[in-house]
N, C-alpha and C positions, 0 to 999 in steps of 0.2 A: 444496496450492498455493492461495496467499489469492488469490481472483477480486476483492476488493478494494482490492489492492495495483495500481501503475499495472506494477509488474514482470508479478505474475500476470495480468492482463487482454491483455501484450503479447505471454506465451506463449501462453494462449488462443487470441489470433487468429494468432499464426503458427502453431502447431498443426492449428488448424482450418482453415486454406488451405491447408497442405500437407497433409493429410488428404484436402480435396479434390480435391486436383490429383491425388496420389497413386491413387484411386479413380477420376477420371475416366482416368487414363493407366491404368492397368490394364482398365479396360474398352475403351479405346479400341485398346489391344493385342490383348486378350482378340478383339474382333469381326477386325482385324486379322490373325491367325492362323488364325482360325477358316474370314475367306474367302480367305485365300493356301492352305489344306490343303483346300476346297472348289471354290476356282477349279480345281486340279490334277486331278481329278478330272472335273470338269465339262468343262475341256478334251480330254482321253481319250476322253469318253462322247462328245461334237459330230463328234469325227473319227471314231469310230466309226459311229455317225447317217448322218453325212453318205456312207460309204461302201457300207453299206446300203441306205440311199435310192434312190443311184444301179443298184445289181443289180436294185431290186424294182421299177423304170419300168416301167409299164403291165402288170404282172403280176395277176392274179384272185388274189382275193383267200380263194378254196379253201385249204384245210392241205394237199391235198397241192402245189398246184401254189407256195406259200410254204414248204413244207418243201424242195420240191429246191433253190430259190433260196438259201434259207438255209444250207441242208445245205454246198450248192456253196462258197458263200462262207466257211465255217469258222465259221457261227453258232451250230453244235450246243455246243461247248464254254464258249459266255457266256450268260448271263444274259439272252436275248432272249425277246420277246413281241410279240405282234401281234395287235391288238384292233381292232372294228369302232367305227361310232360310238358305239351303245348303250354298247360296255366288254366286249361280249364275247370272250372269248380265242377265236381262230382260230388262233394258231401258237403253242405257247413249245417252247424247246430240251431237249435231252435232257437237260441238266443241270437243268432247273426239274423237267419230271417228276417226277424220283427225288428230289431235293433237299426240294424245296417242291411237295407234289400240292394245297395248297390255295391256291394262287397265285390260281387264275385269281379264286376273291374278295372279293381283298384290298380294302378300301375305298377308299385310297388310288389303287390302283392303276386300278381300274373309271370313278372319278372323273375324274382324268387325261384317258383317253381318252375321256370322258364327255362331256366341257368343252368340245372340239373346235374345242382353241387354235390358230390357226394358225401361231403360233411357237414355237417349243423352250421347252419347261418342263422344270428340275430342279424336284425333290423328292427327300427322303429319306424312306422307309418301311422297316419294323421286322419282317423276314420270321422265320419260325416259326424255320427253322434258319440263317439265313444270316447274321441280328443284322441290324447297321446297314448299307442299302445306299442308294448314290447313285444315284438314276436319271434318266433323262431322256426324254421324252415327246415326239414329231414325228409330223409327216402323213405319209403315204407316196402316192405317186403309184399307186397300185395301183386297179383295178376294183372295185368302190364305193373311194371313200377310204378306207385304215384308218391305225392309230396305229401306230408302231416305237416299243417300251418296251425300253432296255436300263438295265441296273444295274451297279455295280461297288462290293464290301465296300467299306466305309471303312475298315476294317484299322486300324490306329492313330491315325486321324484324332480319333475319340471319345474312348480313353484318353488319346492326347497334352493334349486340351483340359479333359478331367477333372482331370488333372495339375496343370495351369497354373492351374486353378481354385483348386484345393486348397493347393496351394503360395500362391496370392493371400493365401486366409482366415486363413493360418496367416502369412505373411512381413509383413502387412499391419501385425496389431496391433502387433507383435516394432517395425516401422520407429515407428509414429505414439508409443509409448511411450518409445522412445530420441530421436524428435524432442522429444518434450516436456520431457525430461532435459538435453538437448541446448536447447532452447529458453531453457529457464529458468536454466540455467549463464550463455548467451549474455547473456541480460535483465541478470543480475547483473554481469559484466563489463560492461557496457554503460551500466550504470546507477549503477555505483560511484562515478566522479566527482560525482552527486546525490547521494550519499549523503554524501559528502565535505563539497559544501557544506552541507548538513544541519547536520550535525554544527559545521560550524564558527558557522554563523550560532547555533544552540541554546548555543553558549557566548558568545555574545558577550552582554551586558548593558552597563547603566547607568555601571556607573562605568569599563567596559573595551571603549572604541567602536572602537578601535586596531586589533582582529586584523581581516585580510582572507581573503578564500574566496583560494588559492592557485590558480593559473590552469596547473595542468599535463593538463588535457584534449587529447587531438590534435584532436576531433571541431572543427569551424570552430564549431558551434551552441552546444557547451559550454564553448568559449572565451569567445565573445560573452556567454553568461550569467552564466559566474565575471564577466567584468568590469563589464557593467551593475548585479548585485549589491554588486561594490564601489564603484563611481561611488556606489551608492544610499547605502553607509555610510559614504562621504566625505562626503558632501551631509548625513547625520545627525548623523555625530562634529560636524560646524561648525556645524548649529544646535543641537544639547546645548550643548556649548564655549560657544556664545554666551548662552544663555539662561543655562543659570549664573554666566557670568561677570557677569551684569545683575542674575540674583538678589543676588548675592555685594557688588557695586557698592551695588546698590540698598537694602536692607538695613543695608548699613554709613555710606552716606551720610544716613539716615535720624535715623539714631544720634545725631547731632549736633542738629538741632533739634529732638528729642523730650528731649536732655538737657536742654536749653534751657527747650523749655516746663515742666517738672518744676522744676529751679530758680525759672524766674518764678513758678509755684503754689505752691509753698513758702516765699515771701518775700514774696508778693501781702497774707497778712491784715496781716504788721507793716506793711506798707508805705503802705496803704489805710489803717491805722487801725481795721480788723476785730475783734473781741476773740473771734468764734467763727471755727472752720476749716472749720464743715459744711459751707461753700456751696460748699469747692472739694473737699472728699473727693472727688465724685463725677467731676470733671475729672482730676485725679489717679489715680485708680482705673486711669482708661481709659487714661491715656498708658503708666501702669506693664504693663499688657498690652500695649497696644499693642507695647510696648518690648520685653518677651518675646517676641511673636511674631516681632517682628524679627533678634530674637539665635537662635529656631531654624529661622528661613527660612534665615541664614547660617551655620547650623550644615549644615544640608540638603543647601545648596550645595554648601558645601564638603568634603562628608562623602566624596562619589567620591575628587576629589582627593588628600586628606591618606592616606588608606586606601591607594592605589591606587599611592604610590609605597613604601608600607611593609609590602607584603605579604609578602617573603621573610624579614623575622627570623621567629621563633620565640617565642610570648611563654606564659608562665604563666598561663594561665586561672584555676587553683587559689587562686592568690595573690591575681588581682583580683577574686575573687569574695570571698574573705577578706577582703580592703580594702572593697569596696565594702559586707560587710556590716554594719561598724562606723558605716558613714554612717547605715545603715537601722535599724538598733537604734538610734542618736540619734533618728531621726526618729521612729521609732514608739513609744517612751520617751513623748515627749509627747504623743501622742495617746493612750496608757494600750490600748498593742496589742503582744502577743506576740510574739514573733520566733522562730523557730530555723532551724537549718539543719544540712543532711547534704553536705559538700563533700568531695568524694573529692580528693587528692594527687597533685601530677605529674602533671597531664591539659597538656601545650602545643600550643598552635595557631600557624598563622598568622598573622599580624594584625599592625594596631594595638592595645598595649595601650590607649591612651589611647580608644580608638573602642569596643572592647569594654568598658573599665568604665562608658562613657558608658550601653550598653544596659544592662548589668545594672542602672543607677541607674535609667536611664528604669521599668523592668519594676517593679522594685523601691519605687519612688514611687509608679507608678501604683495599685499594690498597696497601699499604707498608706492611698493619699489616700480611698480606694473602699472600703476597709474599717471600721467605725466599731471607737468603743471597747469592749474589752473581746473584740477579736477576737485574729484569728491569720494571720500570715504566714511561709510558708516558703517557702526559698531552698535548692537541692539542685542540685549538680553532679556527676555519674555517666557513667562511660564505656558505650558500647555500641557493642561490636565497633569498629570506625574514626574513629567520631563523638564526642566527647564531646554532652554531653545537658545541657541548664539549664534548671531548673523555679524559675520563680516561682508558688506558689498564696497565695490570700488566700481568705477566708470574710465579703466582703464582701459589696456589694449585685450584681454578677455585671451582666453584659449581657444585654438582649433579643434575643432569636435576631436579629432582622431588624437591628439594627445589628451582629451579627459580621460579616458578610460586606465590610462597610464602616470599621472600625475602623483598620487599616492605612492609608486613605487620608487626602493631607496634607486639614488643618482641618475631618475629618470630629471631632464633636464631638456624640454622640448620647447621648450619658450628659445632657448639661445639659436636656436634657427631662423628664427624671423629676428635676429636682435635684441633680444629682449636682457636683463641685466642677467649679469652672470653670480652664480649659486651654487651651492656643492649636490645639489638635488637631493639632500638629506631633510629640511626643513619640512616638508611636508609627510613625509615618511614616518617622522619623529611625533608629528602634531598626532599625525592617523594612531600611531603605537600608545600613544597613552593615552587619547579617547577610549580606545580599544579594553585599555586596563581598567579605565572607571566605567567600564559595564555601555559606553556610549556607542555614538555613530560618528560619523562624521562623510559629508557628500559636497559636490560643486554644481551649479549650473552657472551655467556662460556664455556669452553670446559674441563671438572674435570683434572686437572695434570698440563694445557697448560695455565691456566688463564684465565680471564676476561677482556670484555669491557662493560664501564658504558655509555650509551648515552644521551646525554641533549641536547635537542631540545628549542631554547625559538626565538619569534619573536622579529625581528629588529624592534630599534625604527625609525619614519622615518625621525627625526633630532636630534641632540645633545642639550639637552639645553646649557642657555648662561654660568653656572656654570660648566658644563660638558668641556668646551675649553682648 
């Protein structure tokens, strides 16, 4: 049982309360019993006391003249004694005699009348052959004072309570391990509908703000929370939805006065009368970025979207990696950089094709632009078990540990510190957002000098549609 878990912590404590309870109510039974089977007895011995008492008024306190008294009354047959202050025995009956010849000194019993309590005391003492007896100790009206000690076995009072013990030690653990069983059953029935929401919120992402925690708890408190939890992803899906929709806007409204400025810098030296263009290269340069950045802010945007309503065809992975290789053997052709590739057949996915050849280009660019001449890049599509698997590696200049953990994020751009080519830091951003949307992964390892591998993880579809053939 994880003590970790808020399940296990809540068997724990009800385990442990009932553990408690259970031990205090067996003791409380236990004492209970103990003086309902001692009261019975104690009441016997008082009646008995008290009818003795009244035979031995103002009698001498002599054995013999305590013997006729006793004798008279039918004392010979019980358990009786009759002690002076000190404790000394002056009377006991014919049955102690022969029974018990060393009564008269018992510790217990010397003590008693020793004490010279003026109210009735029980005690129980432990006679040589008589085992466990209940007795009781009173003044007697006699010449000097002396003590009336009578006894009666406890009989099965002791074994009854050893019983009851034994049967505790042993029924005890038997309960607290089936409550714990029982506890932790209960936790989990109990705690299902959190698990539920769990679950649903763990699949909800970026481009899919849509799904809601389903509200079929009875409990009033798990009702309340399914719904506060969707209030909270209504309130999220409509600021996402907005913000994109502003990138998307925003972005594309941009587009038009950057084309603007690009034409006036193009037409500025005939126009001026200029015969050199250097003095706007550097204004130019920046609009032409700028302008990229713009087109994959709107790429970003829109990447949920377009993905998001096209996720049930079935598209050819094999083929777009096929296609998209032909782009990257162009591209790295002029840069005087090696290509090859290992692309396994008949691997289909989910998806957009159009979104998935976008990543292999991104992976794939990234890879030529970071590897100089005379290197190597390679492109491998391979099945594993459910997943197919996409390896870009290149033998370029690799990343610095401390910028991998950062390289996924939009216009993080940490290569252009050691000189590395310049990029809007959106391409990687973009790749990671629509893996994301086709249920995938995507990771790097890299080694600074030795190059990079980019890995793409996405789940196999489990037929081809009839377009897909």
């Amino acid at each position: 049982m994880a003590i970790n878990t808020f399940r296990g912590r809540l068997t724990l404590w009800y385990v442990a309360g009932l553990t408690c309870t259970l031990v205090l109510f067996t003791v409380l039974l236990y004492a209970a019993l103990s003086g309902a089977l001692y009261r019975h007895h104690d009441a016997e011995l008082a009646s008995a006391a008290a009818r003795l008492q009244g035979a031995l008024q103002g009698v001498s306190l002599e054995a013999g003249a305590l013997g006729r008294v006793l004798a008279a009354s039918g004392a010979d047959g019980a358990l009786v004694m009759v002690r002076d202050r000190l404790g000394e025995m002056r009377y006991h009956s014919a049955v102690l005699q022969i029974s018990e010849p060393n009564i008269g000194r018992h510790e217990a019993l010397v003590h008693a009348a020793a004490s010279g309590s003026p109210t009735p005391e029980f005690f129980t003492a432990s006679l040589e052959q008589s085992g466990p007896v209940r007795f009781i100790c009173v003044a007697l009206p006699t010449v000097p004072t002396g003590y009336l000690q009578i006894g009666r076995p406890l009989g099965e009072v002791a074994p009854t309570l050893d019983l009851f013990r034994d049967a505790s030690l042993l029924v005890l653990p038997l309960v607290i391990v089936l409550t714990a069983y029982g506890g932790w059953w209960l936790a989990k029935r109990a705690l299902a509908p959190m698990k539920e929401i769990n679950q649903t919120l763990q699949a909800i992402h970026a481009s899919d703000l849509s799904r809601r925690v389903s509200v079929t708890a009875t409990d009033a408190e798990l009702q309340l929370l399914a719904t506060t939890v969707n209030q909270t992803l209504d309130r999220l899906e409509g600021a996402f939805m907005t913000l994109r929709q502003f990138a998307a806007d925003a972005s594309h409204q941009l587009q038009t006065p950057l084309a603007v400025m690009k034409s006036w810098l193009e037409l500025a030296p005939s126009r001026i009368g200029v015969g050199s263009t250097d003095l706007f290269d550097e204004p130019s340069a920046a609009v032409n970025e700028m302008s990229a950045v713009l087109s994959d802010l709107q790429t970003l945007a829109l990447a949920d979207a377009d993905v998001g309503s096209r996720q049930d065809g079935s598209v050819n992975l094999s083929d777009i990696c096929e296609e998209a290789l032909d782009i990257v053997k162009a591209l790295a052709e002029a840069a005087d950089i090696w290509v090859d590739a290992d692309i396994e057949s008949g691997l289909h996915v989910r998806g957009d094709a159009v979104r998935l050849r976008q990543v292999v280009l991104n992976l794939s660019d990234n890879a030529v632009k970071y590897t100089s001449a005379g290197g190597r890049v390679r492109l491998s599509l391979t099945r594993a078990h459910s997943r197919a698997t996409l390896r870009v590696t290149d033998t370029g200049t690799g990343i610095d540990p401390r910028h991998v953990p950062h390289i996924f994020e939009r216009f993080y751009r940490g290569t252009q510190a050691t000189g590395g080519p310049r990029g809007t830091g959106l391409g990687l951003a973009i790749a990671k957002r629509i893996v994301e949307v086709h249920r995938g992964s995507i990771n790097v390892s890299s080694q600074p000098g030795r190059g990079s591998t980019f890995t793409v993880t996405l789940p196999l579809a489990d037929r081809p549609t009839a377009h897909d053939q």
